[in-house]
N, C-alpha and C positions, 0 to 999 in steps of 0.2 A: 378565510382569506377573501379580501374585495378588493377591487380595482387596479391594481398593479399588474403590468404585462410581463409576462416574463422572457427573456433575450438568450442570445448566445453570445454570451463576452467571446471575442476572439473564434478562435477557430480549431481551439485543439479539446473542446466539448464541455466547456463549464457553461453551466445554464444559473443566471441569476435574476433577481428579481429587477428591471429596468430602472428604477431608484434605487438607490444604497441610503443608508443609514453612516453618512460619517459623526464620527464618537469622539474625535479629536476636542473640541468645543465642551464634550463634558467633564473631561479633567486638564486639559491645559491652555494657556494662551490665549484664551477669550476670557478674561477674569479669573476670578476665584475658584475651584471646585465645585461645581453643584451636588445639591445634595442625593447622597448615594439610592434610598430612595426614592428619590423623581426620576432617577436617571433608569432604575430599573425598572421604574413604572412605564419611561418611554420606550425603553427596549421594548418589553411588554405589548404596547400599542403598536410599535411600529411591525413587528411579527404579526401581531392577529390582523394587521391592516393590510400586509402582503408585503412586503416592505422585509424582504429578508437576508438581502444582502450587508454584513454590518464591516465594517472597515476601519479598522483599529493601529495599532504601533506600540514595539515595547519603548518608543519613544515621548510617547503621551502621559503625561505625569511625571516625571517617568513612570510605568510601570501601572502605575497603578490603572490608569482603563482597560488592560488586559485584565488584569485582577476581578473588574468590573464587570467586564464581560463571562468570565468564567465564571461568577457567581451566579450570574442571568441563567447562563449555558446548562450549567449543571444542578444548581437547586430548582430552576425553572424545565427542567427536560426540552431545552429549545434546540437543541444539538443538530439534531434530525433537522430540524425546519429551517436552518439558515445555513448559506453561505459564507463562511469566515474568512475576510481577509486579515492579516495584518503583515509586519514591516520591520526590517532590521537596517541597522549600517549608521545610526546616528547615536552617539552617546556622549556624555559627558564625562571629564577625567579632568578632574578637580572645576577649575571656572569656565574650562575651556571645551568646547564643542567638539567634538574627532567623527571623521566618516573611515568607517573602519568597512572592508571589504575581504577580506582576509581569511582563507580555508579555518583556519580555526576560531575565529573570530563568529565567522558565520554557522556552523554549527552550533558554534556555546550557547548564539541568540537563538538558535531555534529551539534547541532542546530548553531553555530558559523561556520561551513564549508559550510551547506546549505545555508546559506545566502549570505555568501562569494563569492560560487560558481553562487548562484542565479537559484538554481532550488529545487523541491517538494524533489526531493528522490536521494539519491545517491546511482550506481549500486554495488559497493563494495567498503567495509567502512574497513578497515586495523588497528589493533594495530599494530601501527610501530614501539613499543617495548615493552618487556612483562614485568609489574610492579612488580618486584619479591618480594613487599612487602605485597602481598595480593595473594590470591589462584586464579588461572586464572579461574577459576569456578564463582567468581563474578563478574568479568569483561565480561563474555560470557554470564551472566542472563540480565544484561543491553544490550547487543548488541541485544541481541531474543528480549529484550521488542520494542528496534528499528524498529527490524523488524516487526516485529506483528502491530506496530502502522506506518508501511507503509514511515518512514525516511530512511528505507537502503533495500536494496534488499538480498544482499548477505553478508558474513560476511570473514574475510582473517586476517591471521598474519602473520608478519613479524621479522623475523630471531628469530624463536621459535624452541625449543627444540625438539624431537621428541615427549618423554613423557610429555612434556606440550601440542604439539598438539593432540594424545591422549587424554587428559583429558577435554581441551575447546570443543573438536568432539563431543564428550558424552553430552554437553550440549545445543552444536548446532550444524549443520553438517556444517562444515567448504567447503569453496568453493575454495580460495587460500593459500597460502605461498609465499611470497613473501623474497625472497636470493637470496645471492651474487652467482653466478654461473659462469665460462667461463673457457676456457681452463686452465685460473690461478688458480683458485677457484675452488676446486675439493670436496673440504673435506665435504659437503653437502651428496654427493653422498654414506659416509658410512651408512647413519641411517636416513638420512632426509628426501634424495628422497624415499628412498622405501616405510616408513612408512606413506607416502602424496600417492602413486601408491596403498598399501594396503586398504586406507580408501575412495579411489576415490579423491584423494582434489589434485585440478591445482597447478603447480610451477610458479610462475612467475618471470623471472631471470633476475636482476636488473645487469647491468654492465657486460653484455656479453661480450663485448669486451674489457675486461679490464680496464673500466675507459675509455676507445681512446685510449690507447697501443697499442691495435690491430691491431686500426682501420688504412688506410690508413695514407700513411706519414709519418718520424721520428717525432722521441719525445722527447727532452730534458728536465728534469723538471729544468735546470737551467733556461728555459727560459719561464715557467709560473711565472704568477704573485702571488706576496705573497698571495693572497687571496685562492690560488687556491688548494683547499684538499689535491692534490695528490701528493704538494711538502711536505706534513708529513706521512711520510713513516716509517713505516707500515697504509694503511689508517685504521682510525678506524671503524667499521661499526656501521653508526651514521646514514647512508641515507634508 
């Protein structure tokens, strides 16, 4: 292990590595698929480099970067050494996108991530989006029963409200939030962060650099491929 400090997400005792590894970008929405070994070769690096917090979705691919990850996790013995997020609540049913939240809904994804990923427990389990058709107070009585019966450790939402976080808090103490955050993405910062600072609950900030705006290099979007999110501008947050 070198250089990465390691933090207390939140306040109910997940200790992660202060960078995360998100894995969305290797199977979906930033182009094509990459290939399946380079992706485990950067798994790979990014654990020996300290780097062990990894942050997934049975949303990605669909499906299949969990799949990816359990390959890493279990032919690679990395199980031990990383922190596993990943994320329910977004699916497709036929062309159309559905945010399901729903006591049996949310079980079926979890027992279907567990398997996927190929291990007992996952360390934080994410609605990756809040089913506004139902009181998120039912949705965080199935997540406690998760936990209680030892399938999740921690529990986190993702790009939730402030007063919705408030009201899941009360029913379970929330560990993350997971948002869009980065020098572009500011508006977080009026009501979100504070209210996640007041309650003790970790931020976990997807797309710090912009999407790769940021990041080293020009950037054309004429010259990504159609596949690739970021040439539908305004991006929608869907990840």
């Amino acid at each position: 292990m070198t250089g990465v400090r390691r933090i207390k997400l939140g306040s109910q005792g997940l200790e992660v590595s202060a960078q995360g590894l998100g894995c969305n970008g290797m199977s979906a929405f930033y182009g094509a698929p990459k290939p399946e070994p380079e992706m485990i070769k950067l798994i790979h690096h990014a654990i020996k480099s300290g780097v062990t917090f990894l942050d997934t979705s049975d949303f990605y691919g669909p499906k299949t970067n969990e799949i990816l990850l359990g390959k890493r996790l279990l032919k690679g013995g990395a199980r031990e050494n990383v922190e596993l997020g990943t994320k329910f609540g977004i699916k497709y049913e036929g062309d159309a996108m559905v945010i399901r939240g729903d006591p049996t809904y949310v079980r079926a994804a979890c027992e279907a991530s567990l398997q996927r990923l190929g291990v007992d427990c996952i360390d934080l389990y994410y609605q990756h989006r809040i089913d506004s058709r139902l009181p998120i107070e039912i949705t965080m009585g199935e997540l406690k029963k998760l936990v209680e019966e030892g399938k999740i450790k921690y529990i986190g939402l993702s790009e939730a409200s402030a007063s919705t976080i408030r009201r899941a808090h009360v029913v379970y103490p929330l560990t993350a939030i997971q948002l869009e955050w980065s020098l572009w993405s500011r508006d977080v910062e009026e009501e979100i962060i504070p209210t996640c600072r007041e309650l003790g609950i970790g931020i976990v900030a997807y797309s710090p650099l912009g999407r790769g705006f940021l990041s080293s290099g020009p950037k054309l979007i004429e010259k990504l491929e159609d596949s690739d999110i970021r040439k539908k501008w305004p991006i929608p947050k869907l990840i």
